[in-house]
C-alpha positions as CSV (number, residue, x, y, z in Angstrom):
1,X,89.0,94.2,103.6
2,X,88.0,97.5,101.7
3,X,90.4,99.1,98.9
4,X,92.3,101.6,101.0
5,X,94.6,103.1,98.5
6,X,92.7,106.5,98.5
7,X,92.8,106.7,102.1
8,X,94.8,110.0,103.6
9,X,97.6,107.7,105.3
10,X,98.0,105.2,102.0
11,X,98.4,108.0,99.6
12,X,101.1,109.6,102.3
13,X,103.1,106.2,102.7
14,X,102.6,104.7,99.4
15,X,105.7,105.7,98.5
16,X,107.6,106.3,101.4
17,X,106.9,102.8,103.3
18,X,110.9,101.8,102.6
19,X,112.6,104.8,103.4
20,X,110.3,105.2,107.0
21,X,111.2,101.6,107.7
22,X,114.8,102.0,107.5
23,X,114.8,104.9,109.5
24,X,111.6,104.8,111.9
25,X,113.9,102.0,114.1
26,X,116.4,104.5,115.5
27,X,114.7,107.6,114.9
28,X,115.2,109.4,118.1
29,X,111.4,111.4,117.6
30,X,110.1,107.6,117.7
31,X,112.7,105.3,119.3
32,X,113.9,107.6,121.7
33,X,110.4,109.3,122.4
34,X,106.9,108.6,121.1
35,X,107.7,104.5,121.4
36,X,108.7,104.5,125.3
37,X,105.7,106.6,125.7
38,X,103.2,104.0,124.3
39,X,105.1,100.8,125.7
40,X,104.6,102.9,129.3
41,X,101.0,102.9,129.0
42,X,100.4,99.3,127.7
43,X,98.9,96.5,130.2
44,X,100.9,93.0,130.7
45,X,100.5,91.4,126.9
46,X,101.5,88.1,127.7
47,X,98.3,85.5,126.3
48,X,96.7,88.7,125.1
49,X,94.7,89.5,121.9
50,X,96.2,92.4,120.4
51,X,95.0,94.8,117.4
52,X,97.5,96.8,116.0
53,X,95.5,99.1,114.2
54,X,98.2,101.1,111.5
55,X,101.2,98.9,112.3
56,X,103.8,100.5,109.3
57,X,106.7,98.4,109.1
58,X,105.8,96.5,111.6
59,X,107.7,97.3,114.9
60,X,104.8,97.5,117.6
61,X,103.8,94.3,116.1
62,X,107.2,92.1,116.2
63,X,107.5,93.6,120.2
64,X,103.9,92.8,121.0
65,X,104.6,89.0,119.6
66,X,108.3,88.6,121.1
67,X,106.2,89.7,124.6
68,X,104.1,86.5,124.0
69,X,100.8,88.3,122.2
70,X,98.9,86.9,119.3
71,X,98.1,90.0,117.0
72,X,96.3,91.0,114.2
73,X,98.2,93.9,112.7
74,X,96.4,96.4,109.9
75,X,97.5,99.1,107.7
76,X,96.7,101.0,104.5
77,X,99.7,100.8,102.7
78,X,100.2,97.7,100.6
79,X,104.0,98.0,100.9
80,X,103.5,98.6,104.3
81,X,101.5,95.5,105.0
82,X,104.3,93.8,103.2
83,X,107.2,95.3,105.1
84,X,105.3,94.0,108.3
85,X,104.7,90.6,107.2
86,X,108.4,90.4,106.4
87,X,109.4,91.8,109.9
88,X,107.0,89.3,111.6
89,X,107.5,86.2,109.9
90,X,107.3,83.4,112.2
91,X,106.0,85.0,114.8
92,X,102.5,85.4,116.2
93,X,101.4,87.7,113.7
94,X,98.7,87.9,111.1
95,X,99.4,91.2,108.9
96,X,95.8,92.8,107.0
97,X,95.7,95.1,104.6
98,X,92.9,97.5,106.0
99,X,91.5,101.3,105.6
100,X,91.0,102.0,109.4
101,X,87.7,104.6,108.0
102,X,85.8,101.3,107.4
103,X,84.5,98.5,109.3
104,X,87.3,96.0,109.8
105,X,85.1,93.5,108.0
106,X,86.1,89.4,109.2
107,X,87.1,90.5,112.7
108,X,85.0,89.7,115.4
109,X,83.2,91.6,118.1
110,X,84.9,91.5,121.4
111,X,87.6,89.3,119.9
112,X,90.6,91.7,121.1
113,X,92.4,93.0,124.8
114,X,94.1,95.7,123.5
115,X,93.8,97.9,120.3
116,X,97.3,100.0,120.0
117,X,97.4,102.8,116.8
118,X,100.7,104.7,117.3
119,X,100.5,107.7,115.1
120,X,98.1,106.9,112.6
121,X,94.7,108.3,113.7
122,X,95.8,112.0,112.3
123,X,95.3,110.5,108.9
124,X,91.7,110.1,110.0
125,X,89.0,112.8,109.8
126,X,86.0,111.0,111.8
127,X,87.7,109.7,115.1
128,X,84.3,108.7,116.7
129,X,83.8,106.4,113.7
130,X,87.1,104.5,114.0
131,X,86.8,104.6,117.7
132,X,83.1,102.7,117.7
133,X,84.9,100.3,115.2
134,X,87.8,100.0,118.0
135,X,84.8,99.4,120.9
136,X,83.1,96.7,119.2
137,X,86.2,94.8,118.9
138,X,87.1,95.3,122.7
139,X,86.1,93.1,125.2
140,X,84.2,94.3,127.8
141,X,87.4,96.4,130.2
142,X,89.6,95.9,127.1
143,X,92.1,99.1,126.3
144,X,92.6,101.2,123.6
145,X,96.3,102.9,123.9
146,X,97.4,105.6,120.8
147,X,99.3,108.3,120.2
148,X,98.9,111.4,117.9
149,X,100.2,115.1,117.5
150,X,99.7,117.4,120.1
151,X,97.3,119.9,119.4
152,X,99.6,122.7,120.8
153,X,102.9,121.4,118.8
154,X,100.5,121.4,115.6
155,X,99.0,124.7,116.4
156,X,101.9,126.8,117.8
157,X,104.7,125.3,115.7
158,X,103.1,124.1,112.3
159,X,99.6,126.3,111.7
160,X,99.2,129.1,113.4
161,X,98.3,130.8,110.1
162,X,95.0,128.7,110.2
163,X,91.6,130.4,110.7
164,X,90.7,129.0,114.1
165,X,92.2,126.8,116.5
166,X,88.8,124.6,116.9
167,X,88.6,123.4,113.5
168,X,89.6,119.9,112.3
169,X,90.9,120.2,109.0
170,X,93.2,118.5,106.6
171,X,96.6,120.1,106.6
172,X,100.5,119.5,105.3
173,X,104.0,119.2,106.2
174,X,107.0,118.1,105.1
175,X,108.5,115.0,107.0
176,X,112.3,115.6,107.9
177,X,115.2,112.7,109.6
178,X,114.4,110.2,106.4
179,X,116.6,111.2,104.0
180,X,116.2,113.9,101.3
181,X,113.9,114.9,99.8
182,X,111.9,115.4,103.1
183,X,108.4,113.9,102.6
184,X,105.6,115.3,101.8
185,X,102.4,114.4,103.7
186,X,98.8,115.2,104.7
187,X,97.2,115.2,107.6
188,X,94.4,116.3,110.1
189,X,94.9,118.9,113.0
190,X,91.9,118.9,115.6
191,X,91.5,120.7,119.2
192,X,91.9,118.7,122.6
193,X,88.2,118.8,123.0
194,X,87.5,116.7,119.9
195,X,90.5,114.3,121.2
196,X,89.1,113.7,124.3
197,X,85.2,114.3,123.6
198,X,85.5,111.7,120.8
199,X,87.0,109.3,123.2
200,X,84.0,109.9,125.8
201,X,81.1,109.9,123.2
202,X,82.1,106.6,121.7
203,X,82.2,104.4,124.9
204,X,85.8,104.8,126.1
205,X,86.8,106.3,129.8
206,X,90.2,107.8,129.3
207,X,92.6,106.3,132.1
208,X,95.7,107.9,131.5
209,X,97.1,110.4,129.4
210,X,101.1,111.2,128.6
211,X,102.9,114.5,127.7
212,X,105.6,112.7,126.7
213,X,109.7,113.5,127.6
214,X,112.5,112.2,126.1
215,X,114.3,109.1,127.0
216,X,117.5,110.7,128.2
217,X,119.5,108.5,125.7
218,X,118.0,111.4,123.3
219,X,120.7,114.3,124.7
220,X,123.5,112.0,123.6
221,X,121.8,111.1,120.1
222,X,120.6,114.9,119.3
223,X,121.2,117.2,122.4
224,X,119.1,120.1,120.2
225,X,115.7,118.1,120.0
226,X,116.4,116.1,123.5
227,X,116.2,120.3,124.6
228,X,113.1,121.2,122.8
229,X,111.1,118.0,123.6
230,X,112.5,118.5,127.5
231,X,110.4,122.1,126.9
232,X,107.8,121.6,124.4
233,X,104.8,118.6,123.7
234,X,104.8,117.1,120.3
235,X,103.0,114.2,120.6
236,X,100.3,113.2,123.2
237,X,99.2,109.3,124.1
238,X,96.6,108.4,125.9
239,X,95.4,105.1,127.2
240,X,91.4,104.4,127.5
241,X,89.1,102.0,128.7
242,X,86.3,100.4,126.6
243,X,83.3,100.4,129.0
């Protein structure tokens, strides 16, 4: 597989992978939010082919594989790739070290029922690029399920300051609920057209598409964000189609 260190999402993890894998478990934005989201939209797994296309430490991966899955799990960071291949260790898993803006070279075409990427395509400028990569791996009715940050939450909360809403653009922000110093990262912020039109002009038909809430377990754990996220979007996931 290509060098990915100078990717967007290596540089941001590379190093941070430990201190987002000790927390990222029980982190009530993920655990008690974004994950039920995706694990709503996925299709029975069971005998499936499964890509998990940014896999961190390896959590989507170890579920997918305890819910009888064989799965081919990719990411950027090296101490990520190694932090998964810990986590998955004998289990149905083959961890990759991968930059998702290149062809995933030694995978075949059509060789996969599902490709999941939970909250790594915002390190990604192109999205129809890695999507066409994502569609030649599909089988034909194959699904692609991800998540990413909702264009509003990134626009109203984090950047109104930017010149225009309809730009795609690398921004910044600080990552907070892992500790101290809060994390430093970059990103990119696009509009919902380029979201959805990226989807459509690469092959996909977009099925469904969550707004997530919060799991109500989330007033207990932190009653102030189980109120904003009741109110506000943060992320977005949306299940497609390869046609």
């Amino acid at each position: 597989m290509p060098d990915s260190h100078d990717s967007v999402g290596a540089r941001n993890y590379s190093g941070f992978a430990d201190r987002y894998a000790a927390a990222v478990a029980t982190k009530p934005h993920n655990a008690l939010y974004e994950r039920p989201a995706m694990l709503s939209l996925l299709p029975e797994v069971r005998g499936r082919r499964v890509l998990d296309a940014g896999c961190g430490p390896g959590l989507y991966a170890e579920w997918l594989a305890q819910q009888g899955a064989s799965v081919v799990a990719v990411d950027g960071a090296p101490r990520m790739v190694e932090l998964a291949q810990e986590r998955t260790r004998g289990l149905a898993v083959e961890v990759r070290l991968a930059n998702l803006e290149e062809p995933l070279a030694g995978l075949a075409d059509a060789s996969f029922d599902l490709v999941l990427a939970p909250l790594v395509l915002d390190y990604i400028r192109d999205w129809r690029k890695v999507f066409r990569e994502f569609r030649r791996l599909l089988a034909e009715g194959g699904r692609l399920v991800f998540s990413t940050v909702h264009p509003a939450f990134d626009w109203i909360a984090l950047h109104r300051q930017r010149e225009s809403y309809f730009a795609t653009e690398l921004v910044s922000a600080y990552f907070t609920g892992f500790g101290e110093p809060s994390h430093f990262i970059e990103y990119y912020r696009r509009p919902m057209e380029e979201i959805f039109n990226s989807l459509i002009e690469s092959g996909f038909r977009v099925e469904r598409v969550l707004e997530p809430r919060p799991a109500p377990e989330m007033e207990l754990a932190d009653p102030k964000l189980f109120r904003q996220l009741s109110h506000e979007p943060c992320f977005l996931c949306i299940r497609a189609v390869r046609e």
